[in-house]
HTML snippet that shows the backbone in 3Dmol.js (N, CA, C, O; Angstrom):
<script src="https://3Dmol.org/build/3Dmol-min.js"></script>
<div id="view" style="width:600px;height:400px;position:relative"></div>
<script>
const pdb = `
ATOM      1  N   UNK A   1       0.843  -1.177   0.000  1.00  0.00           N
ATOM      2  CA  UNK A   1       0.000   0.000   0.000  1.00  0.00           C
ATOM      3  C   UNK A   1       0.891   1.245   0.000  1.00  0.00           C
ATOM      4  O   UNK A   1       1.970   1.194   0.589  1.00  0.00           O
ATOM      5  N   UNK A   2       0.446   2.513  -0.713  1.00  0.00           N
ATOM      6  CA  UNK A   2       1.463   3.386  -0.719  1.00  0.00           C
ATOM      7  C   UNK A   2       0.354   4.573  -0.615  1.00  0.00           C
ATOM      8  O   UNK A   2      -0.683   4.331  -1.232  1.00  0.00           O
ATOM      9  N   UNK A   3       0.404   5.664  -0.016  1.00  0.00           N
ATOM     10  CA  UNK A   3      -0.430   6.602  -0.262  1.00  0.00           C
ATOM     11  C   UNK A   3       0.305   8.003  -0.508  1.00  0.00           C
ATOM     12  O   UNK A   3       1.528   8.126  -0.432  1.00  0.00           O
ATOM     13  N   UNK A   4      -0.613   9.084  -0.824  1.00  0.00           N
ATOM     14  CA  UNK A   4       0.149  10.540  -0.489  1.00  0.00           C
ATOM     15  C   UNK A   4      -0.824  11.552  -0.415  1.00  0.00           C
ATOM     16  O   UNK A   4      -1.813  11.459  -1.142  1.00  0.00           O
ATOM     17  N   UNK A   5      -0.691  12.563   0.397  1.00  0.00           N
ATOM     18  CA  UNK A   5      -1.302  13.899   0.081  1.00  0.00           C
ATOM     19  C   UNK A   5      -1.254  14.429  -0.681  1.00  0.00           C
ATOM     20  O   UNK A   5      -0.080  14.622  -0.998  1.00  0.00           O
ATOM     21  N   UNK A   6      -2.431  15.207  -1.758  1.00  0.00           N
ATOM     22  CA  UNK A   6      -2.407  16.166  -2.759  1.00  0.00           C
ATOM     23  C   UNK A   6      -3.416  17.223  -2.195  1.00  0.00           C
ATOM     24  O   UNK A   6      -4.261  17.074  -1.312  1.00  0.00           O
ATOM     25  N   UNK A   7      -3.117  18.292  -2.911  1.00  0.00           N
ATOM     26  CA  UNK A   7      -4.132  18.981  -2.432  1.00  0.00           C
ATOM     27  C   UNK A   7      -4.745  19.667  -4.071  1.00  0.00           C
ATOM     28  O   UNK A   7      -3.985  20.064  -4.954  1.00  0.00           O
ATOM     29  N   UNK A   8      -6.511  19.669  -4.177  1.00  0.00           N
ATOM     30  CA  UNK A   8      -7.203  19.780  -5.540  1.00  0.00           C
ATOM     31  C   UNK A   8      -6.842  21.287  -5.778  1.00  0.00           C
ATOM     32  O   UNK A   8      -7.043  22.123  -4.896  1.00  0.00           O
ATOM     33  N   UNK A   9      -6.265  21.631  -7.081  1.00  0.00           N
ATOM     34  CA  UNK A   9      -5.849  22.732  -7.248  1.00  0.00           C
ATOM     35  C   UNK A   9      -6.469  23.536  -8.507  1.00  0.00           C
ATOM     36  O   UNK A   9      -5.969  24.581  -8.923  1.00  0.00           O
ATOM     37  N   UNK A  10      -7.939  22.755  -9.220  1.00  0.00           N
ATOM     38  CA  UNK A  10      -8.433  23.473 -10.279  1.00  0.00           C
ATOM     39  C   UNK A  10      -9.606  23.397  -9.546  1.00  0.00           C
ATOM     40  O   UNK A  10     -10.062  22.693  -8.645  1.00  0.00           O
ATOM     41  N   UNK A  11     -10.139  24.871 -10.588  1.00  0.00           N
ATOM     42  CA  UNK A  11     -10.912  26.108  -9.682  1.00  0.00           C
ATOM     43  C   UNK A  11     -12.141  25.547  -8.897  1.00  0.00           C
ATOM     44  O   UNK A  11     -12.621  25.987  -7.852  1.00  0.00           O
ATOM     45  N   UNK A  12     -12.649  24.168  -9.852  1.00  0.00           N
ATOM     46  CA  UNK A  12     -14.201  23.505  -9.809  1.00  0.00           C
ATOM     47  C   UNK A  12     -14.050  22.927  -8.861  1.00  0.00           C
ATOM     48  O   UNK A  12     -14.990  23.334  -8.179  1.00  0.00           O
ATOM     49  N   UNK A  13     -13.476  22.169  -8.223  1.00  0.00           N
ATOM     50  CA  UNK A  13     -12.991  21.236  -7.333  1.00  0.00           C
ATOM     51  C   UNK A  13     -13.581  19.870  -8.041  1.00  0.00           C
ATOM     52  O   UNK A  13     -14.025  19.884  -9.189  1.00  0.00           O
ATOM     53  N   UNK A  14     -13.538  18.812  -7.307  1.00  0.00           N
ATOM     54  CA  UNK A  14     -14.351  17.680  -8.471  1.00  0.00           C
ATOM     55  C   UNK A  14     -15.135  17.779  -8.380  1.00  0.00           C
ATOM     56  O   UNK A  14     -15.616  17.454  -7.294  1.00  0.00           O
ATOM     57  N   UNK A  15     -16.116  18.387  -9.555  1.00  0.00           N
ATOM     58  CA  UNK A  15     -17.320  18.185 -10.381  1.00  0.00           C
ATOM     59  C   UNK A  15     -17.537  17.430 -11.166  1.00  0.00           C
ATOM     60  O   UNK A  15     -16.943  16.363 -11.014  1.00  0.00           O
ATOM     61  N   UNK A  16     -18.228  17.517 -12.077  1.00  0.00           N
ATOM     62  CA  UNK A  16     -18.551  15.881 -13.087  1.00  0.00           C
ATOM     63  C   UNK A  16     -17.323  16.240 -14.198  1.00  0.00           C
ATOM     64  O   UNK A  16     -17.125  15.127 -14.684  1.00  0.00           O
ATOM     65  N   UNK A  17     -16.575  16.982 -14.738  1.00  0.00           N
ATOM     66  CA  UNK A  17     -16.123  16.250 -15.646  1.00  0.00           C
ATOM     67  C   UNK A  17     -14.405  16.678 -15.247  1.00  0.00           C
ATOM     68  O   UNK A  17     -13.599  16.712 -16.177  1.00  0.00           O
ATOM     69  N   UNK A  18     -13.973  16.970 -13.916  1.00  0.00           N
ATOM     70  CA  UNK A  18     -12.824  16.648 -14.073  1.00  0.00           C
ATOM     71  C   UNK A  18     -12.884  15.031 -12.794  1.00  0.00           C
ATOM     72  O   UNK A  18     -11.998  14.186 -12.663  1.00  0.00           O
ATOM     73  N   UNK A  19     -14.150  15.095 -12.104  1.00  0.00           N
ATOM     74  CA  UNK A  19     -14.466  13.400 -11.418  1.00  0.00           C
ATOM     75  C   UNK A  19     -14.279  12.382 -12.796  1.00  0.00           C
ATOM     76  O   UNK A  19     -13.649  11.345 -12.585  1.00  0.00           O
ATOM     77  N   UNK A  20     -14.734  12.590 -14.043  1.00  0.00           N
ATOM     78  CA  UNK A  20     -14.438  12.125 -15.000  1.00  0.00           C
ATOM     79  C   UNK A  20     -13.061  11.427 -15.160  1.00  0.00           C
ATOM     80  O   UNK A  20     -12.727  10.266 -14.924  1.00  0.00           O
ATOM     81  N   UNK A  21     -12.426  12.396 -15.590  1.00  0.00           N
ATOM     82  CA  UNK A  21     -10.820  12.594 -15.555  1.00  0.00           C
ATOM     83  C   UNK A  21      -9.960  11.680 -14.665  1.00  0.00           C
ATOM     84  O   UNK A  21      -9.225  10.827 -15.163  1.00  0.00           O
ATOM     85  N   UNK A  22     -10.086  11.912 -13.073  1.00  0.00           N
ATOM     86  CA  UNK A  22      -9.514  11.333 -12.153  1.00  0.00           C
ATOM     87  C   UNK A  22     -10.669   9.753 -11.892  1.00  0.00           C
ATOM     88  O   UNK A  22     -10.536   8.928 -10.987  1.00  0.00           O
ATOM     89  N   UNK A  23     -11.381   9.746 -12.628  1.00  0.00           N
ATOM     90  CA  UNK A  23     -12.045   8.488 -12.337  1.00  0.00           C
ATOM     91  C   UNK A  23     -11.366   7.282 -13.942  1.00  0.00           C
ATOM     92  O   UNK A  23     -11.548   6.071 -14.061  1.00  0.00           O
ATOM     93  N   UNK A  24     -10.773   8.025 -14.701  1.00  0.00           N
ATOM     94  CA  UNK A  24     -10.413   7.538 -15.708  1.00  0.00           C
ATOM     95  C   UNK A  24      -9.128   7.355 -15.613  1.00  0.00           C
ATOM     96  O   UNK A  24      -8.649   6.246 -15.846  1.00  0.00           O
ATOM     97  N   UNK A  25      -8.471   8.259 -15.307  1.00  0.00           N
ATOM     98  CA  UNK A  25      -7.184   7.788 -14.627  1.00  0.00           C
ATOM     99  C   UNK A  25      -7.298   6.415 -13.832  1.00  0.00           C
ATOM    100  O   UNK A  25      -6.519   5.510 -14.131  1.00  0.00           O
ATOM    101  N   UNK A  26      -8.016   6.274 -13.068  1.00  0.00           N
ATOM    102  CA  UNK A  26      -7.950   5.490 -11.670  1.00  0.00           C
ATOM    103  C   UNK A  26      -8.102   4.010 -12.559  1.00  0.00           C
ATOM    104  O   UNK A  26      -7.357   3.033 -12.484  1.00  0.00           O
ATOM    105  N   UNK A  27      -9.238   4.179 -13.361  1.00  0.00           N
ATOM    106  CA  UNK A  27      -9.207   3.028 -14.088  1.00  0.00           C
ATOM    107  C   UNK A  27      -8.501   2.175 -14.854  1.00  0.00           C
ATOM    108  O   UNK A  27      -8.891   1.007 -14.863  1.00  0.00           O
ATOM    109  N   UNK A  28      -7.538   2.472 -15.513  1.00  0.00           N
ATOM    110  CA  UNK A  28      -6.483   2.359 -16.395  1.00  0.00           C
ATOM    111  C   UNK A  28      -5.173   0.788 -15.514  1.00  0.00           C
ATOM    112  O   UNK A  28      -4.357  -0.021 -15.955  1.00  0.00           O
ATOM    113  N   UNK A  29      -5.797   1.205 -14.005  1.00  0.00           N
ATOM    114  CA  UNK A  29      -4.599   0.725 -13.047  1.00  0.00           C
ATOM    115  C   UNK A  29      -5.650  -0.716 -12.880  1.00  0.00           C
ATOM    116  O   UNK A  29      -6.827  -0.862 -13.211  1.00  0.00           O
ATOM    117  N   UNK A  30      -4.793  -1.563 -12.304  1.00  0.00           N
ATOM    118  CA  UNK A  30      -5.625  -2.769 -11.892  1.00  0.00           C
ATOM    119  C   UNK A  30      -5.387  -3.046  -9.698  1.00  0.00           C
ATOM    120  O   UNK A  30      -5.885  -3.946  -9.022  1.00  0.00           O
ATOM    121  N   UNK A  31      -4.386  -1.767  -9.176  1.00  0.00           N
ATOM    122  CA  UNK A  31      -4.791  -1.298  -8.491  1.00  0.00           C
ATOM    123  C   UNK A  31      -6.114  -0.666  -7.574  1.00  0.00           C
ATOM    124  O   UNK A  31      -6.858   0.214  -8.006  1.00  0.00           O
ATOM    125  N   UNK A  32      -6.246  -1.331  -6.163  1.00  0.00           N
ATOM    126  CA  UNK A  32      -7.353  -0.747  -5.454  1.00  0.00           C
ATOM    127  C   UNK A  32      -7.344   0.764  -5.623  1.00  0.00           C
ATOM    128  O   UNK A  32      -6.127   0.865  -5.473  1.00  0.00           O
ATOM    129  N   UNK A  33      -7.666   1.785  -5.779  1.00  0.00           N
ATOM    130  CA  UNK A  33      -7.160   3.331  -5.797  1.00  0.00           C
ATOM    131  C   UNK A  33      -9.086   3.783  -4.789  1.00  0.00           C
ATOM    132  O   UNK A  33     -10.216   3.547  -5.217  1.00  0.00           O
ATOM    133  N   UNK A  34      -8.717   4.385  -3.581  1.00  0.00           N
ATOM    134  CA  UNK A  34      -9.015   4.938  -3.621  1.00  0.00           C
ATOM    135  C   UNK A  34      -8.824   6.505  -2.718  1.00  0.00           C
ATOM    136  O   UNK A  34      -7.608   6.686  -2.668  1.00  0.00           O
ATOM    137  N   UNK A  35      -9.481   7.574  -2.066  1.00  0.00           N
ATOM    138  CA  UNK A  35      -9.246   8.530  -1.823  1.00  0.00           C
ATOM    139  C   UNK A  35      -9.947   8.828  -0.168  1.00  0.00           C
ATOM    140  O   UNK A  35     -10.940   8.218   0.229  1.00  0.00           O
ATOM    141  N   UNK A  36      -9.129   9.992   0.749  1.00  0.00           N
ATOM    142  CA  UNK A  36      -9.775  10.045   1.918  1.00  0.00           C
ATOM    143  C   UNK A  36      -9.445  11.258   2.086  1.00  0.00           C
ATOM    144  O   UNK A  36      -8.406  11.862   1.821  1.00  0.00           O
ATOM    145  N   UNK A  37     -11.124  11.805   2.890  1.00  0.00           N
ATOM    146  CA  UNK A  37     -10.973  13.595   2.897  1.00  0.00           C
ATOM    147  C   UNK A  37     -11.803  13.799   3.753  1.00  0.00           C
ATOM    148  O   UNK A  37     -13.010  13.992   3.609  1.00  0.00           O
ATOM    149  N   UNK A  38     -10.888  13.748   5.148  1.00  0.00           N
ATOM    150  CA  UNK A  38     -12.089  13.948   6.159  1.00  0.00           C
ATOM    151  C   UNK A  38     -12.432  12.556   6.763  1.00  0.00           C
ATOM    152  O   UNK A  38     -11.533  11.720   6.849  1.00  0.00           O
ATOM    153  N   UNK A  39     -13.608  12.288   7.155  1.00  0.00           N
ATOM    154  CA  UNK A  39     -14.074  11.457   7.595  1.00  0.00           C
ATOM    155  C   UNK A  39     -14.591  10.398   5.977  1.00  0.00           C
ATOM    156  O   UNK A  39     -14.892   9.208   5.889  1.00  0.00           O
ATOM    157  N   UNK A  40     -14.527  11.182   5.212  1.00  0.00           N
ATOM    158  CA  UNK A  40     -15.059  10.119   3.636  1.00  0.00           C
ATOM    159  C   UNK A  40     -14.246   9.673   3.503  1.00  0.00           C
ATOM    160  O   UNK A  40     -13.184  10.119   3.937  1.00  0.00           O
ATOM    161  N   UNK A  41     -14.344   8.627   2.871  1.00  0.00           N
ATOM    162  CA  UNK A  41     -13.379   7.494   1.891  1.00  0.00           C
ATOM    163  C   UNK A  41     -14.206   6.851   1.068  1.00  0.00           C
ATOM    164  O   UNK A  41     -15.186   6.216   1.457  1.00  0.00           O
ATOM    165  N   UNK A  42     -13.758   7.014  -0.456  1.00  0.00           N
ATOM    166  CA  UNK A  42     -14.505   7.103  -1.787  1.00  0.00           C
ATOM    167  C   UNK A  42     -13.646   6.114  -2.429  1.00  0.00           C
ATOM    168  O   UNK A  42     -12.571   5.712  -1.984  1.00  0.00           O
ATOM    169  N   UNK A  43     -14.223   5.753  -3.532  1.00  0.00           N
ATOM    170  CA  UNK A  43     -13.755   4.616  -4.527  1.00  0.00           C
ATOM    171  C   UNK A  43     -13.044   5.331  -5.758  1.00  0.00           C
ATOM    172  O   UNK A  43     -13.875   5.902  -6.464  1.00  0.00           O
ATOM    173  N   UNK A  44     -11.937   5.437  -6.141  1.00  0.00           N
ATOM    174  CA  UNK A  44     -11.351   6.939  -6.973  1.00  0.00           C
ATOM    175  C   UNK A  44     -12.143   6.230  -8.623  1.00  0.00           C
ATOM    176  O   UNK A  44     -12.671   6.778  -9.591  1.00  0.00           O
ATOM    177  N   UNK A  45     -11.949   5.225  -8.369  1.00  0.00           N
ATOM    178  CA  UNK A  45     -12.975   4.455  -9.744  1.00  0.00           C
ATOM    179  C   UNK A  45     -14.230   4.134 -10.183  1.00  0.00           C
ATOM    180  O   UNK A  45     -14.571   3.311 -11.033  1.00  0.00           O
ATOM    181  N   UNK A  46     -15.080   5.108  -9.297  1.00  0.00           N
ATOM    182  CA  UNK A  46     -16.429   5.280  -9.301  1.00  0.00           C
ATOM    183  C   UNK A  46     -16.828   6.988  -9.541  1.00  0.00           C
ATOM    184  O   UNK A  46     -16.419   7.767  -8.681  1.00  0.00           O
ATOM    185  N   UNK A  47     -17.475   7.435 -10.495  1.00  0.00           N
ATOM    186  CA  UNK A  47     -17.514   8.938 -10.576  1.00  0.00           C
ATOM    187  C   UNK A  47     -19.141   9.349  -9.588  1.00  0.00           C
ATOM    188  O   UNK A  47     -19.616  10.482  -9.508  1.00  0.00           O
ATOM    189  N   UNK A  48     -19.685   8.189  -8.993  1.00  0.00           N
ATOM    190  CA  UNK A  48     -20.482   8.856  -8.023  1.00  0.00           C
ATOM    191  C   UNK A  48     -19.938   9.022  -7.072  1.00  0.00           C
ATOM    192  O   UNK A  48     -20.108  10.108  -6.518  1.00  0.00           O
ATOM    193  N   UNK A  49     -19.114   8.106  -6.504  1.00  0.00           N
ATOM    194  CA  UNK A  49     -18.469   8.320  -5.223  1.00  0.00           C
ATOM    195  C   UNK A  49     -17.164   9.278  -4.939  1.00  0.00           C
ATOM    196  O   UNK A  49     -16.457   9.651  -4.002  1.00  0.00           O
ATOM    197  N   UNK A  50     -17.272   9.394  -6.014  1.00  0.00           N
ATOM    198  CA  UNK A  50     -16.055  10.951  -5.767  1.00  0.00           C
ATOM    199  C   UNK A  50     -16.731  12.353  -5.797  1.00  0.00           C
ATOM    200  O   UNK A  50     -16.418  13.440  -5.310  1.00  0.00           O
ATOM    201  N   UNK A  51     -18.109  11.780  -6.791  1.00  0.00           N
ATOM    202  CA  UNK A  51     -19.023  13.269  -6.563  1.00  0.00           C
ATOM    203  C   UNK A  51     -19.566  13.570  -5.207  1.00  0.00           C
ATOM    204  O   UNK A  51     -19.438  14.632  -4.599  1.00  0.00           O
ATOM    205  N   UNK A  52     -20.307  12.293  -4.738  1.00  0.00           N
ATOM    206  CA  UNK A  52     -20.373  12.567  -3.475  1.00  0.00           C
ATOM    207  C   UNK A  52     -19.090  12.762  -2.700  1.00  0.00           C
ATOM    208  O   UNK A  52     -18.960  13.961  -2.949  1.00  0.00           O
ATOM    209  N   UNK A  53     -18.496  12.597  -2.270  1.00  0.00           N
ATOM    210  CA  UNK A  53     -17.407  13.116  -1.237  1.00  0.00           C
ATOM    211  C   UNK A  53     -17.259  14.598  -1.237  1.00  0.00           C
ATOM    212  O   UNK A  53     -16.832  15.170  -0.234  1.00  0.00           O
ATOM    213  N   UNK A  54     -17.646  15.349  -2.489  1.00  0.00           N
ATOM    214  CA  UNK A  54     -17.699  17.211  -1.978  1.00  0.00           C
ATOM    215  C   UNK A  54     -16.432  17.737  -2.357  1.00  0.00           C
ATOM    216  O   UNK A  54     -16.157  18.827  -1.855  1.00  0.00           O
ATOM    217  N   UNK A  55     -15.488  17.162  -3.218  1.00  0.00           N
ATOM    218  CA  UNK A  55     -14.346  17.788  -2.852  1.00  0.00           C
ATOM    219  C   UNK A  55     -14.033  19.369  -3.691  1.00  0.00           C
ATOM    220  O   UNK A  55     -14.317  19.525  -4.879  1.00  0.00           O
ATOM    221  N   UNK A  56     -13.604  20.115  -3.100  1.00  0.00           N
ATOM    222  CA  UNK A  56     -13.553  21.478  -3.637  1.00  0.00           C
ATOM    223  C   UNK A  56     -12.070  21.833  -3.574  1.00  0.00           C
ATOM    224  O   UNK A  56     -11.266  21.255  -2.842  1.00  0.00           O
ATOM    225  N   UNK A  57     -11.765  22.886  -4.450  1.00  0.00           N
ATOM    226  CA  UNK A  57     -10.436  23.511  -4.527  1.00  0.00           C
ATOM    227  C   UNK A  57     -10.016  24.066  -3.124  1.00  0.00           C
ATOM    228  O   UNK A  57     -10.649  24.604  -2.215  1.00  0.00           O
ATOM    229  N   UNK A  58      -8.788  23.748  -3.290  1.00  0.00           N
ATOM    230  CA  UNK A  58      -8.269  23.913  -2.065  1.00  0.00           C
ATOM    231  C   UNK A  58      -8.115  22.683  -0.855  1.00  0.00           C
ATOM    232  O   UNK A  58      -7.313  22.717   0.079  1.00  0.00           O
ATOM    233  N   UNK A  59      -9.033  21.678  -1.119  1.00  0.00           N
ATOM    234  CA  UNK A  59      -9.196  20.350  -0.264  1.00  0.00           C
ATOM    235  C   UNK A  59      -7.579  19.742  -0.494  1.00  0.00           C
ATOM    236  O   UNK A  59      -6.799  19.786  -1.446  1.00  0.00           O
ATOM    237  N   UNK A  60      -7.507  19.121   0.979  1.00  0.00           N
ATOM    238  CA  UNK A  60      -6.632  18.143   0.566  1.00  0.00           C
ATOM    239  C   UNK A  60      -6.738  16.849   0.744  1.00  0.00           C
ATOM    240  O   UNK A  60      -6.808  16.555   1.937  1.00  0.00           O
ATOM    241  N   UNK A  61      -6.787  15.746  -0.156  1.00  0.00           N
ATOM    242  CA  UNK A  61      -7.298  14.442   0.404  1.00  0.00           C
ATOM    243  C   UNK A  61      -5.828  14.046  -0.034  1.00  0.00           C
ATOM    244  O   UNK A  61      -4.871  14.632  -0.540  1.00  0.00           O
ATOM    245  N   UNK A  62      -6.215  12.308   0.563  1.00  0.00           N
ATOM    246  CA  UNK A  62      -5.164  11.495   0.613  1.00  0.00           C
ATOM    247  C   UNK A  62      -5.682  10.521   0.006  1.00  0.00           C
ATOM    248  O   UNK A  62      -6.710   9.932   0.339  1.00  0.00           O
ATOM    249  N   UNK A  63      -4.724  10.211  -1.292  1.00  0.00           N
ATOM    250  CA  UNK A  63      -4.672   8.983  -2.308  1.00  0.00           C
ATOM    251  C   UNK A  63      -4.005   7.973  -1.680  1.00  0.00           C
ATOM    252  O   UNK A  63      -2.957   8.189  -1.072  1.00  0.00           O
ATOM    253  N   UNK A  64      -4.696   6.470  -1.794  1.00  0.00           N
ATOM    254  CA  UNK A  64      -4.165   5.341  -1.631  1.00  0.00           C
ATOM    255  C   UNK A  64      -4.491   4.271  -2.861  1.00  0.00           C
ATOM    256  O   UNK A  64      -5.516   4.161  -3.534  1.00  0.00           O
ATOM    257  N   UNK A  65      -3.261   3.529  -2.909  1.00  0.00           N
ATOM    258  CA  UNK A  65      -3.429   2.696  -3.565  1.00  0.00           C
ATOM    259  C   UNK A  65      -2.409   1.825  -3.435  1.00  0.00           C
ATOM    260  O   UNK A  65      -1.205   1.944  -3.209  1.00  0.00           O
ATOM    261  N   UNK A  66      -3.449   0.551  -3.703  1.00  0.00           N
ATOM    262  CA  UNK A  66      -3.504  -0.927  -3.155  1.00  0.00           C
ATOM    263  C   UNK A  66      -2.690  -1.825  -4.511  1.00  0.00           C
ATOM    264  O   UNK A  66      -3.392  -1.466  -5.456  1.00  0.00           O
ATOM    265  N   UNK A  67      -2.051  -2.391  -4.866  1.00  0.00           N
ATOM    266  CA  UNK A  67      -1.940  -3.709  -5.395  1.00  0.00           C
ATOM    267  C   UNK A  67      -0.909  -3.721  -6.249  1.00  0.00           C
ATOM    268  O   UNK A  67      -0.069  -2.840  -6.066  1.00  0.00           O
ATOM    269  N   UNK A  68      -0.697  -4.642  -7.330  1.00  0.00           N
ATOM    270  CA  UNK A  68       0.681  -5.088  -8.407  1.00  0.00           C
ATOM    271  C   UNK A  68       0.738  -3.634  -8.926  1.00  0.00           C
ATOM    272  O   UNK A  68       1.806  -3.326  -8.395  1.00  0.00           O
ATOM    273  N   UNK A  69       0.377  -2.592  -9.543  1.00  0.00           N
ATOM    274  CA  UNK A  69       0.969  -2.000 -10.129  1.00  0.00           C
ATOM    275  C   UNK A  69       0.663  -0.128  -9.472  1.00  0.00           C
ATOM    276  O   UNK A  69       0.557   0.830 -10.237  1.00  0.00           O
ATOM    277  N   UNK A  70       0.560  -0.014  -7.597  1.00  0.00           N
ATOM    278  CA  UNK A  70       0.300   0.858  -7.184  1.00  0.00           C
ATOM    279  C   UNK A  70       1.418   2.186  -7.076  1.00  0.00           C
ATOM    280  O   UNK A  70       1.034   3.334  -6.850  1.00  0.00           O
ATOM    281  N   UNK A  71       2.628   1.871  -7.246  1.00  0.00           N
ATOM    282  CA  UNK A  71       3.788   2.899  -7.833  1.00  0.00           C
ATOM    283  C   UNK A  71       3.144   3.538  -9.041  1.00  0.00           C
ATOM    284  O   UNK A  71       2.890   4.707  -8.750  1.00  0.00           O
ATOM    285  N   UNK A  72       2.862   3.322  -9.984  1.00  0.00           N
ATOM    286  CA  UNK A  72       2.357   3.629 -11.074  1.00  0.00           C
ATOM    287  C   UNK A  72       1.185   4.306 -10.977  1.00  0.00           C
ATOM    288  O   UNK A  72       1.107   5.479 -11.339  1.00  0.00           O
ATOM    289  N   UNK A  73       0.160   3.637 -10.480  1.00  0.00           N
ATOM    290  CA  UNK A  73      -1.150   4.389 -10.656  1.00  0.00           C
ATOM    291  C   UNK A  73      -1.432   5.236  -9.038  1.00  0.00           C
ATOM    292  O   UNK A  73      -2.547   5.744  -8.924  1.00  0.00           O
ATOM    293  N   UNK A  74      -0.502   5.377  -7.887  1.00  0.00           N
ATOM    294  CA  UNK A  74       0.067   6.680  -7.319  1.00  0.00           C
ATOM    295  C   UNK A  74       0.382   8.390  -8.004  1.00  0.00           C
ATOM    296  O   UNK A  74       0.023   9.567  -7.952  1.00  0.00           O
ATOM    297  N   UNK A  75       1.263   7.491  -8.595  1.00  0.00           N
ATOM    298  CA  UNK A  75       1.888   8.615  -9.444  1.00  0.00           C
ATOM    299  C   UNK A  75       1.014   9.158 -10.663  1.00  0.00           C
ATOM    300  O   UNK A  75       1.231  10.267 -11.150  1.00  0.00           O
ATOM    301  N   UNK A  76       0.019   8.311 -11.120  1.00  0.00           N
ATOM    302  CA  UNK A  76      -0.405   8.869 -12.204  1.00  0.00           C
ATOM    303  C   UNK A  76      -1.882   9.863 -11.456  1.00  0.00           C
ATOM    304  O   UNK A  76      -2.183  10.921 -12.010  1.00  0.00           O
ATOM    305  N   UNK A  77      -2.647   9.409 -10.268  1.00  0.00           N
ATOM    306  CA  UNK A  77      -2.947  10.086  -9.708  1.00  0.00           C
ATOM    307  C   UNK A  77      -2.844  11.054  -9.654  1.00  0.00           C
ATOM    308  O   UNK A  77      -3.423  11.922 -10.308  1.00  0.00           O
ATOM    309  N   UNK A  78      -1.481  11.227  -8.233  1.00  0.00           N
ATOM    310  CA  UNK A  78      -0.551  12.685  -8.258  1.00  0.00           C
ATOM    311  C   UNK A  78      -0.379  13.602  -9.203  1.00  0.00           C
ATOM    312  O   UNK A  78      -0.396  14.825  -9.063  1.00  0.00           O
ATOM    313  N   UNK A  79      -0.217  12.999 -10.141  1.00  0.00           N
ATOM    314  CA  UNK A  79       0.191  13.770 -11.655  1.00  0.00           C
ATOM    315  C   UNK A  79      -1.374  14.384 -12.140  1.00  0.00           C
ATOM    316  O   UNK A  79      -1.430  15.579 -12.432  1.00  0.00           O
ATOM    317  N   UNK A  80      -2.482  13.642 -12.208  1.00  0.00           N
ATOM    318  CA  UNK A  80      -3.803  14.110 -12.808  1.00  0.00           C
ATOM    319  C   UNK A  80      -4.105  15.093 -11.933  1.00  0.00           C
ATOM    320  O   UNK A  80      -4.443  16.112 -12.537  1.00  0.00           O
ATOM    321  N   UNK A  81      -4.123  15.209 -10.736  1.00  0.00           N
ATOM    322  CA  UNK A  81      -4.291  16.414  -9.965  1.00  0.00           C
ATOM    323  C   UNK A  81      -3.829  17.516  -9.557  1.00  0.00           C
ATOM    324  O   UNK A  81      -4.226  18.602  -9.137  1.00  0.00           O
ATOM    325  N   UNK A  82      -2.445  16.716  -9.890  1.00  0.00           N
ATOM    326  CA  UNK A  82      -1.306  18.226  -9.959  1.00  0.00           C
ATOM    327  C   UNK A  82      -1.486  19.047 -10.675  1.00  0.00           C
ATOM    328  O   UNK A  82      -1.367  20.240 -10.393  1.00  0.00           O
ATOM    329  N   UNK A  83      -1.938  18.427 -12.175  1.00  0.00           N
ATOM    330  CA  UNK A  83      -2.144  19.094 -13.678  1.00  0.00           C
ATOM    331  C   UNK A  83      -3.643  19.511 -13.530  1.00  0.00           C
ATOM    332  O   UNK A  83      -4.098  19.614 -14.670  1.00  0.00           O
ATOM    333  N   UNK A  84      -4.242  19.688 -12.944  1.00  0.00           N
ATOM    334  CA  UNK A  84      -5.988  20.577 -12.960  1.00  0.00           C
ATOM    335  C   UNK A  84      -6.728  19.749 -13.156  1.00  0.00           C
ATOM    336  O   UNK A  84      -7.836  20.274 -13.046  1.00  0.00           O
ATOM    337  N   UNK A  85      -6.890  18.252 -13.500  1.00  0.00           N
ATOM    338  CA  UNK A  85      -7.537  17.677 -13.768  1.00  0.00           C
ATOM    339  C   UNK A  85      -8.572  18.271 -15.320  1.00  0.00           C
ATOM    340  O   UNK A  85      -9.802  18.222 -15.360  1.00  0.00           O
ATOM    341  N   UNK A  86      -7.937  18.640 -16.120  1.00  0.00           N
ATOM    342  CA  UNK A  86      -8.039  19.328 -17.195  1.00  0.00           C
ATOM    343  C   UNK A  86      -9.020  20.170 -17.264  1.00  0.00           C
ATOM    344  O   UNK A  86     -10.074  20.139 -17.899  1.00  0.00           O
ATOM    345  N   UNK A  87      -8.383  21.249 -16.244  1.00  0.00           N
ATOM    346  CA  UNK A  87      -8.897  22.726 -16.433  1.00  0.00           C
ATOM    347  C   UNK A  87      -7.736  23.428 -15.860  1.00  0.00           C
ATOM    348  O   UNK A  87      -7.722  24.658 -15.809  1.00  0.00           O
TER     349      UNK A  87
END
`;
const viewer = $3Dmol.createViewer("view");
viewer.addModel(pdb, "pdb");
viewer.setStyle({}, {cartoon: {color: "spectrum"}});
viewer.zoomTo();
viewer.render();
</script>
């Protein structure tokens, strides 16, 4: 298991289409991925359950991820959120 802090840095916070984005990312991995913010913990590979969780700019949650290829889909995480989640 490996996790890290990011903190959401485009303007929308996750709304539906950068939850899109980071839910498409998440998928790609065959990694458990998911996210904790607060008292929530969401499935990063489900775009309801990241909608529900609320997250807004400026939040900082904590990415985890579980399994054979979680170096990788960590980082690609990190990276989708670092980058605005395309905005």
């Amino acid at each position: 298991m490996v996790s890290k802090k990011v903190t959401i840095v485009n303007p929308t916070g996750l709304h539906l289409r950068p939850a899109g984005i980071f839910c498409n990312t998440a998928v790609r991995y065959d990694s458990r991925i998911t996210f904790q913010h607060g008292d929530t913990n969401a499935n990063a590979k489900s775009v309801l359950s990241v909608l529900g969780a609320c997250i807004k700019k400026g939040d900082e949650i904590e990415l985890i991820c579980e399994g054979a290829d979680e170096q990788e889909a960590l980082a690609a995480m990190v990276r989708a959120v670092e980058d605005g989640l395309g905005e």
